[in-house]
N, C-alpha and C positions, 0 to 999 in steps of 0.2 A: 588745641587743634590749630593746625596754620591756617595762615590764610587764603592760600591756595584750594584745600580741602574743604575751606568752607566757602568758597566761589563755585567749587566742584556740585555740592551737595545744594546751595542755594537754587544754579544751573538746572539741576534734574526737576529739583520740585516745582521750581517755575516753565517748565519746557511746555510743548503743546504735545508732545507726548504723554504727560501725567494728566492733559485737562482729557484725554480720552484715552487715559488708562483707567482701570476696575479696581485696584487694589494701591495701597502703599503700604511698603513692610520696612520697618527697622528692627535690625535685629545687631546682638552683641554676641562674641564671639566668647567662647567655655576654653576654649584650648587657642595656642597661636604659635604650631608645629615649628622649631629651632633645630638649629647644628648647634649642641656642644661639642668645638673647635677648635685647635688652634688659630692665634690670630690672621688674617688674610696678609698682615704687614711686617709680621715674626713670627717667633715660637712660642710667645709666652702664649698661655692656655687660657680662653675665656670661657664662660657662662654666658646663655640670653637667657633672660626673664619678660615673660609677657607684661604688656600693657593694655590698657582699654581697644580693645580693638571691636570695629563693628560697620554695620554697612545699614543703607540706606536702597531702596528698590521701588520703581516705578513694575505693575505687573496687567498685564491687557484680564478685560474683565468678563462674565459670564464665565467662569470657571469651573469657580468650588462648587455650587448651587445648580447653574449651568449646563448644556446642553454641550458645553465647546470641553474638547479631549487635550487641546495643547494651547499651550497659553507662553508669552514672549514676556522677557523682562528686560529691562535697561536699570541699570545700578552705577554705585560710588561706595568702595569699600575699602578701609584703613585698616590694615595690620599695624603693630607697632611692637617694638622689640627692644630692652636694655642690654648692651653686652657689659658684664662685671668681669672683672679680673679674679682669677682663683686663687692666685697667689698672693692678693692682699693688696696689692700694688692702686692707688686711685686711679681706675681708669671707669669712667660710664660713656659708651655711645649709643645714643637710641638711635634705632631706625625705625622708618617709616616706608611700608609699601602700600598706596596709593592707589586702587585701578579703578578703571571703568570699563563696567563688564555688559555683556548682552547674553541673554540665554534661552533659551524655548527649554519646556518640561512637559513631561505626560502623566497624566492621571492613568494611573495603575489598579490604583483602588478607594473607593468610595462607597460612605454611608451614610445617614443622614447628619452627622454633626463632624463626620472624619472624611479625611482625606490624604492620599499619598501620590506621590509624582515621585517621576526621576527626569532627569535631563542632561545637557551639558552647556557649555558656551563657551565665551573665549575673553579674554579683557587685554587690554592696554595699562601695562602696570609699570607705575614711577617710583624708583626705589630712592629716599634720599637720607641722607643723615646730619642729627643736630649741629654737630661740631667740626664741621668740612668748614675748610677755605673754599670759601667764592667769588670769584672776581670777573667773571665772563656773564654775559646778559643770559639769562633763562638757566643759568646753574640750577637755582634752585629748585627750577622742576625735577632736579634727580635725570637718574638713568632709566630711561626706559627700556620696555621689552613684551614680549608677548607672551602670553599664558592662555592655556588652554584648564578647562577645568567640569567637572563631574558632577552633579547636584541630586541632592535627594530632598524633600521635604516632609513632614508629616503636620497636619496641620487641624486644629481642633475647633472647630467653629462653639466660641460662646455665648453668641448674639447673631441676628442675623446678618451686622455686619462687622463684627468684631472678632477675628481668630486668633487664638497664640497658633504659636511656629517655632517646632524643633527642624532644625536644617544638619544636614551635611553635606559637605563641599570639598572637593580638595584637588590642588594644581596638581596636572600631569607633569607637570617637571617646575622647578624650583625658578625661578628668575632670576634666583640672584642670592647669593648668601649672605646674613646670619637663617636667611629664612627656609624652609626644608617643605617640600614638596609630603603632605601627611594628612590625612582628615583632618577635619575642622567641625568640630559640633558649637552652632551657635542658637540662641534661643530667642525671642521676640514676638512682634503681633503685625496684625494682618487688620485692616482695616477698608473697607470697602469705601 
């Protein structure tokens, strides 16, 4: 993980927003939605292959349990992605998409130990890759861009303050390619 990602993620959980948030959720991502493409810089034909991709979430509290119908989030979430060459040829570039996201969700439906929301939000997303030349000051934060995005949760209370978390998420439009605008099912816990 760079080291920018983990200024990112250090940032959230120390903020005064998490000292009066209700929830912290990590969660790791099942899927990390690709273009198999041709390359952006020729014809030769690549492959992406996912890497450990996963997010980190500050969530406002009195929710799950709770009296309150909408609930806000602040997050830091990494996509990551290897492009391989099909033809054999040595080529690996990983990329990394980077965002910081904000969202509100709505409980839909609720029972004593379940719960389901939908929502949406929007992030500030830094696309960069391993193997770039950089020589200009702040290269390394990547290209940025904005992204809009769709959330769903379902979320299982197994203690009274401990939940796993099946999520889905997925950008309305792509930021930026090797990476493809597609659901995203990731999976995690909920801790009060």
């Amino acid at each position: 993980m760079k080291i920018t990602t983990t200024i990112l993620l250090a940032a959230l959980a120390m903020s005064p927003a998490a000292a009066r948030a209700g929830m912290l959720e990590l969660a790791a991502d099942v899927n990390t939605p690709s273009r198999v493409t041709h390359s952006f810089y020729s014809d030769t034909e690549y492959a992406a292959h996912a890497r450990l991709s996963m997010r980190l979430a500050i969530l406002s509290r009195n929710f799950r349990d709770g009296e309150a119908t909408w609930r806000w989030g602040l997050g830091v979430g990494v996509q990551r992605l290897t492009l391989k060459d099909k033809a054999g040829y040595v080529f690996d570039r990983d990329y990394r998409a980077t965002s910081l996201e904000a969202s509100f969700d709505r409980k839909v439906w609720r029972s004593s130990d379940f719960c389901l929301t939908v929502g949406a939000g929007g992030s500030l997303v830094f696309m960069t890759r391993n193997n770039s030349s950089c020589s200009e000051p702040f290269c390394s934060l990547g290209d940025g861009s904005w992204a809009a995005f769709v959330i769903s949760r379902a979320e299982f209370a197994v203690s009274g303050r401990v939940a796993l978390v099946a999520g889905l998420r997925s950008w309305l439009w792509s930021p930026e390619a090797p990476f493809k605008a597609a659901p995203v099912l990731s999976l995690g816990i909920q801790v009060d």
